[in-house]
C-alpha positions in Angstrom: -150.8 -16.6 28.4 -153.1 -15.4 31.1 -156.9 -15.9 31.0 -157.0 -12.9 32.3 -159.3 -9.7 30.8 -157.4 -5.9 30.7 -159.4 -3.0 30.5 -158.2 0.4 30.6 -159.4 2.5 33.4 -157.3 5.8 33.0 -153.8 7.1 33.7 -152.8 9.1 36.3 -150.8 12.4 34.8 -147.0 13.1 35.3 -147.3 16.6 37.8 -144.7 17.9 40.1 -147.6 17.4 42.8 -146.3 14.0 42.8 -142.9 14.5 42.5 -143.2 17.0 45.7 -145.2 14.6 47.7 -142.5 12.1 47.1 -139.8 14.3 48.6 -142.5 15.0 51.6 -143.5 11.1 52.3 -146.7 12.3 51.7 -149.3 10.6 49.5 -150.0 12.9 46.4 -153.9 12.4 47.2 -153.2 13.6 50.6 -150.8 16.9 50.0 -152.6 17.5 46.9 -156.3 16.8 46.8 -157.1 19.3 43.9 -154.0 18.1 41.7 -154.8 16.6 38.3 -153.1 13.3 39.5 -155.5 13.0 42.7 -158.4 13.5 40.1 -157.5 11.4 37.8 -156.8 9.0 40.6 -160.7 9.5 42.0 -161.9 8.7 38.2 -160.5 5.4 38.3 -161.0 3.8 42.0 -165.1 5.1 40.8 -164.9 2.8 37.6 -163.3 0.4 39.5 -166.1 0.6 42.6 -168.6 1.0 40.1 -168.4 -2.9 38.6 -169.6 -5.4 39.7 -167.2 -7.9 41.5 -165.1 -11.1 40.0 -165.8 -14.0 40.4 -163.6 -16.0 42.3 -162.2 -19.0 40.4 -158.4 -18.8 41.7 -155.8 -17.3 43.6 -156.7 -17.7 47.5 -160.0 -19.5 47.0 -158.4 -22.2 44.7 -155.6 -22.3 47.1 -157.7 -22.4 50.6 -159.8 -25.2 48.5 -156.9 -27.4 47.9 -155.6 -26.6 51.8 -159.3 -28.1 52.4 -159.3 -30.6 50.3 -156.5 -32.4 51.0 -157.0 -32.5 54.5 -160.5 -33.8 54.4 -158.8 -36.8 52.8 -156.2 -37.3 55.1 -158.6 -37.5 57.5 -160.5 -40.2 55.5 
C-alpha cells in the first residue's frame, strides 16, 4: 500500500559473534571485525553508499513544507 520500492541488499548471518557481543554490550562490528556478520554487514552499508540518493518527495521535507506553508499564509 506503499509507493515504496524494496530491494534486497544482503542479510547479515546468524553467528555466536553476535550472540557474544550482545552479552558484552558491544557492537558485533566492533568485538568482531573479521566475523561473517561484520562482513556481511560492510557488503551492504557499500551497496547502500554506492547509490545514488532519493529523492526527497515526503517524510520531513513534505512535512517542513506544510510547516512553511501554512505559516506564509497566516501571515498573508
Amino acid at each position: 500500500f506503499l509507493p515504496a520500492r524494496l530491494r534486497y541488499l544482503g542479510a547479515v548471518p546468524r553467528d555466536l559473534a553476535v550472540t557474544r557481543s550482545v552479552s558484552r554490550q558491544t557492537p558485533f562490528v566492533d568485538a568482531y571485525p573479521r566475523s561473517a556478520p561484520a562482513a556481511s554487514l560492510d557488503r551492504i552499508v557499500a551497496g547502500l553508499l554506492s547509490r545514488a540518493p532519493p529523492k526527497t518527495t515526503g517524510g520531513m521535507k513534505l512535512l517542513l513544507d506544510g510547516l512553511l506553508r501554512s505559516s506564509a499564509e497566516g501571515r498573508g
